[in-house]
C-alpha positions, -999 to 999 in steps of 0.1 A, spaced: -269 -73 328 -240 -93 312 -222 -97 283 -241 -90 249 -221 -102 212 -239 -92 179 -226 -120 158 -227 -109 116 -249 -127 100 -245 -142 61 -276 -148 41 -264 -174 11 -289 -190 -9 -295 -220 -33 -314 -233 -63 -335 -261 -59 -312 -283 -81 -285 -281 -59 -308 -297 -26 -322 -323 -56 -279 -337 -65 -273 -334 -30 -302 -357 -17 -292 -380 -47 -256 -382 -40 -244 -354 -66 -218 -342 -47 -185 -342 -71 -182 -302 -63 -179 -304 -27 -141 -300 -17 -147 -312 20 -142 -354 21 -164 -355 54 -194 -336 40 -191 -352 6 -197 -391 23 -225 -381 49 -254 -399 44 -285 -407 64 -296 -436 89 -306 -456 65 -277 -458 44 -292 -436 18 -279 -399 9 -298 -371 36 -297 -334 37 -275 -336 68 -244 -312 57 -262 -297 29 -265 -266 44 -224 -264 52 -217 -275 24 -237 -242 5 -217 -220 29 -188 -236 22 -192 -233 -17 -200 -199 -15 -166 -188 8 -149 -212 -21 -165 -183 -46 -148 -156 -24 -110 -173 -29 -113 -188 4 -110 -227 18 -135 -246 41 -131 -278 65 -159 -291 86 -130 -310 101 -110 -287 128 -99 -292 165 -98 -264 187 -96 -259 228 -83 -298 232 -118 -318 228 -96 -343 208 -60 -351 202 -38 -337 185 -37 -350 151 -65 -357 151 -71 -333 121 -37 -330 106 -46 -303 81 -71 -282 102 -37 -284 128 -14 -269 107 -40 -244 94 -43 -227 134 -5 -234 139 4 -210 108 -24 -186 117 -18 -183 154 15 -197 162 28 -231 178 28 -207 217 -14 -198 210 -21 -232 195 -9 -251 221 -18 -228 247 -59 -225 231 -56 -271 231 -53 -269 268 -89 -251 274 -111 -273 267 -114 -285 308 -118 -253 317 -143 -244 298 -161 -278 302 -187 -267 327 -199 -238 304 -215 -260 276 -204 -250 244 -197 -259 211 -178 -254 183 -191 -241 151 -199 -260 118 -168 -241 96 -136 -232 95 -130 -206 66 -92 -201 58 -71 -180 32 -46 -201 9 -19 -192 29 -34 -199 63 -32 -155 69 -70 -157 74 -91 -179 98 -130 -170 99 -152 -197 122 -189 -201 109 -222 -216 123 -243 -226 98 -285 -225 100 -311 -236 80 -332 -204 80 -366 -209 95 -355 -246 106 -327 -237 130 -318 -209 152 -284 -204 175 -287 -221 204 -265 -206 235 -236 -232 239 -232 -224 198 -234 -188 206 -204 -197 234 -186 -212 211 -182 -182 191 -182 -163 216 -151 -177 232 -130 -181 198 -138 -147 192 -127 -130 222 -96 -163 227 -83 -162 193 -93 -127 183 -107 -139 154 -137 -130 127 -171 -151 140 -202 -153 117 -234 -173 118 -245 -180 82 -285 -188 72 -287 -204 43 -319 -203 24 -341 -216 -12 -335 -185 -32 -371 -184 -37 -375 -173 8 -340 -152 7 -346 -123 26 -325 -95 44 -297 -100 64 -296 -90 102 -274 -98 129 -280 -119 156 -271 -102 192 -270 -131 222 -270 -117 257 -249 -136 284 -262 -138 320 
């Protein structure tokens, strides 16, 4: 028996318009620069970030802020997301940020990953981390369950796994428990 985390689960929903401006590059409303310019293989606009980008919108509706964009546990420099930086650095301090940059190598060999969101408050006092799913399409996969898993339990921080659905297939909210070896 290990480990089990019941991760809350967010069900937000959209109108079909709102997939139609996306696919056709009607994104003036989206606040996050990397989201707004992701576009498919072939050049044209795709539905890859659509999903984010309605969780996103709807923790904009709450008072909050969003960023697809963050580094956490050292995979990257630092820098490399200037904002997202000073974001954890006013949340957590300049000691846990620096400290929380140096894991990535040793947590490495566990396979995770981080999740799709960073949700903040105005005046950084709030940090939320979110995994996004396409209900029906996509389910939480175990190194995205590790990843919340460990900034959770590291950072001492809220974790949430959103599924985003059509609002014609919404249904009930339930949360999603993942069992570790």
């Amino acid at each position: 028996m290990g480990l089990t985390m019941t991760f809350p689960t967010n069900i937000i929903t959209y109108k079909p318009y709102e997939l139609q401006n996306w696919l056709e590059g009607s994104r003036s409303d989206c606040s996050d620069e990397y989201l707004k310019g992701l576009m498919g293989r072939d050049g044209n606009y795709a539905v890859t970030g659509f999903v984010e980008y309605i969780a996103g919108k709807h923790y904009e509706s709450l008072g909050y802020r969003y960023t697809h964009r963050f580094g956490i546990f050292g995979g990257n420099k630092i820098g490399t997301f200037p904002e997202s930086d000073e974001i954890l650095r006013q949340r957590f301090g300049d000691e846990l940020f620096i400290a929380s940059r140096s894991l990535y190598p040793s947590f490495r060999n566990i396979k995770f990953e981080l999740p799709d969101l960073m949700i903040f408050s105005e005046d950084c006092s709030y940090v939320k981390f979110v995994e996004v799913k396409r209900a029906r399409k996509d389910h939480l996969r175990e190194p995205q369950a590790r990843g919340l898993a460990l900034l959770a339990l590291l950072l001492n921080c809220d974790v949430e796994v959103c599924e985003v659905y059509a609002e014609e297939d919404a249904e009930t909210a339930k949360a999603i428990s993942w069992e570790f070896a």
